[in-house]
N, C-alpha and C positions, 0 to 999 in steps of 0.2 A: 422098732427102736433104732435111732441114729448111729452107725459106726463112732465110737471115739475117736479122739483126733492121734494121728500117730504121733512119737517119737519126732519125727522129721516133723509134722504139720506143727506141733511144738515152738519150736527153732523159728529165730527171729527171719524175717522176710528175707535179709538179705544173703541170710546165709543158703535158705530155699532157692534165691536167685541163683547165688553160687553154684548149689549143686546143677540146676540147670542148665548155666553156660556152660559147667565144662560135661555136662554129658554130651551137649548138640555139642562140642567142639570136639565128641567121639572116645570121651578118657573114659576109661574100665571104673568098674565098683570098688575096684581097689586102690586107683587111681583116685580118686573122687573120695575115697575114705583116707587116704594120707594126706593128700591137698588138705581138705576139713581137718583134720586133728593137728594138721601144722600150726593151720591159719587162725583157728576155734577152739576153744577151751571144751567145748557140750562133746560128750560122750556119744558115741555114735555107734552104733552095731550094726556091722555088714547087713544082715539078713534085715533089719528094719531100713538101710539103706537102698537093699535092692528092692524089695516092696513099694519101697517109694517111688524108686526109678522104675519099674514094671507099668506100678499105675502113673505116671506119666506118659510114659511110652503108650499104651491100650488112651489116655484119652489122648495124645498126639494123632495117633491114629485113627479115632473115632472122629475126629476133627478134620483130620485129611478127607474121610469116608463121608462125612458132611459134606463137605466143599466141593468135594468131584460131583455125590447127587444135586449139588446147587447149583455148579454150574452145568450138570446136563439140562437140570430144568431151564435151566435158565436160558439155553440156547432151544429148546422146545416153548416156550411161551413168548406171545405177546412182541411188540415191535420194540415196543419204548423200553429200553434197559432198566430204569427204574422202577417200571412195571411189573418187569419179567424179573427183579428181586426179590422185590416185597410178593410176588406170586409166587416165587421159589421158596421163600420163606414160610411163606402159610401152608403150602404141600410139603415141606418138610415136617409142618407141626402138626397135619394132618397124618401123617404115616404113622408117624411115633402115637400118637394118639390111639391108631387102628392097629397098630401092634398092642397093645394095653388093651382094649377090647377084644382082640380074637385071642387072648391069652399068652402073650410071646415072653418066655420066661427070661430074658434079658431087661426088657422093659418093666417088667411087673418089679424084677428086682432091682434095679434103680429107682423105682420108686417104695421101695419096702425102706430101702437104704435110706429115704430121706423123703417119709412123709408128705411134707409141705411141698415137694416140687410138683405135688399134683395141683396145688393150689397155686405155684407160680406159672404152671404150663399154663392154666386156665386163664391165669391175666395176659401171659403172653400171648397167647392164643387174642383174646377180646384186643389186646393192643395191636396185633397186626392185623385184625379185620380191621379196626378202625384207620390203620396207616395204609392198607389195601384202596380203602374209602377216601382219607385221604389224598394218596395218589392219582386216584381217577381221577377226582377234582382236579387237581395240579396240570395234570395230563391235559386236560378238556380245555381247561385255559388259556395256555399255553395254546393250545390247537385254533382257538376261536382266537385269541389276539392273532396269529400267525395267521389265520383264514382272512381274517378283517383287514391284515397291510398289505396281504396279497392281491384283495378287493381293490382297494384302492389304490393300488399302483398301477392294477389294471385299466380302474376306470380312468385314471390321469394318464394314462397312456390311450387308450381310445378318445379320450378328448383331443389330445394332441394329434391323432393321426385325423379326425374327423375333420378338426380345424386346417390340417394342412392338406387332406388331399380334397377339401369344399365337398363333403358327404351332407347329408343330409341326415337330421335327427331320425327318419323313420328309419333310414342306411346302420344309423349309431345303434341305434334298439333293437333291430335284427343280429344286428353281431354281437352286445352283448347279451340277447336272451339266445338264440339257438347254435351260437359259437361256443362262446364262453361260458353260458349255461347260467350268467347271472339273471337276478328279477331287476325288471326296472323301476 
């Protein structure tokens, strides 16, 4: 069964915003409860306030915790940065996944807490193999146009030196098949 929505999850977005900025701008629970009850008429309770701020703070920092293994992976996989994302990204979904399977009771309970995010992991899961796939594609492209003007800047550059130092076409065939390693 779903947590109900707090007190504070209540409260119109902007006033959520509120309390936000001025926690990251470092003002206390009580600080943050006077600000609000100057500024907003809604009835506010310390102890439902820091709850609030608590779980902010655990997913701030769950988020932090994300980012640091995102970017280790990220600098262990792959050449192409946007490779090495979308592969961070799917080893991310991979853990969490294999924490849920070997029983990690963190995991089990975020998803006890809310159900359907096993059903959203799973799409997000099929949406990053597919942008994985995507990627490649992209990647490959990219690589073969890039391979294909490198080609021919070469071959218009061996024209031009064949023509200007009077080589001979068997001279031109030699350098670009066992030079340059192109076919002719």
């Amino acid at each position: 069964m779903a947590e109900r929505p707090s007190s504070i999850d209540k409260l119109p977005q902007e006033v959520r915003d509120e309390i936000a900025s001025l926690r990251g701008a470092g003002h206390t629970i009580d600080e943050i409860l006077a600000a609000l009850r100057e500024l907003h008429s809604a009835e506010i309770s310390r102890s439902a306030l820091g709850r609030h701020i608590k779980t902010m703070e655990e997913v701030g920092r769950d988020m932090r915790q994300s980012r640091e293994i995102a970017e280790m992976l990220v600098r262990q996989l792959g050449d192409e940065p946007e490779s090495r994302v979308v592969q961070a990204n799917i080893q991310l979904m991979h853990s969490f996944m294999m924490k849920l399977f070997i029983g990690d009771d963190e995991a089990i309970n975020a998803i006890k807490k809310d159900p359907q995010s096993i059903m959203m992991m799973a799409k997000a899961l099929d949406h990053l193999t597919r942008s994985s796939k995507t990627d490649a594609d992209f990647v490959a492209k990219v690589e073969a146009r890039v391979e294909a003007r490198i080609r021919a800047e070469t071959e218009a550059r061996l024209k031009t030196v064949v023509k200007e130092k009077g080589m001979t076409a068997e001279t031109a065939t030699i350098i670009r098949n066992r030079v340059l390693g192109m076919k002719s």
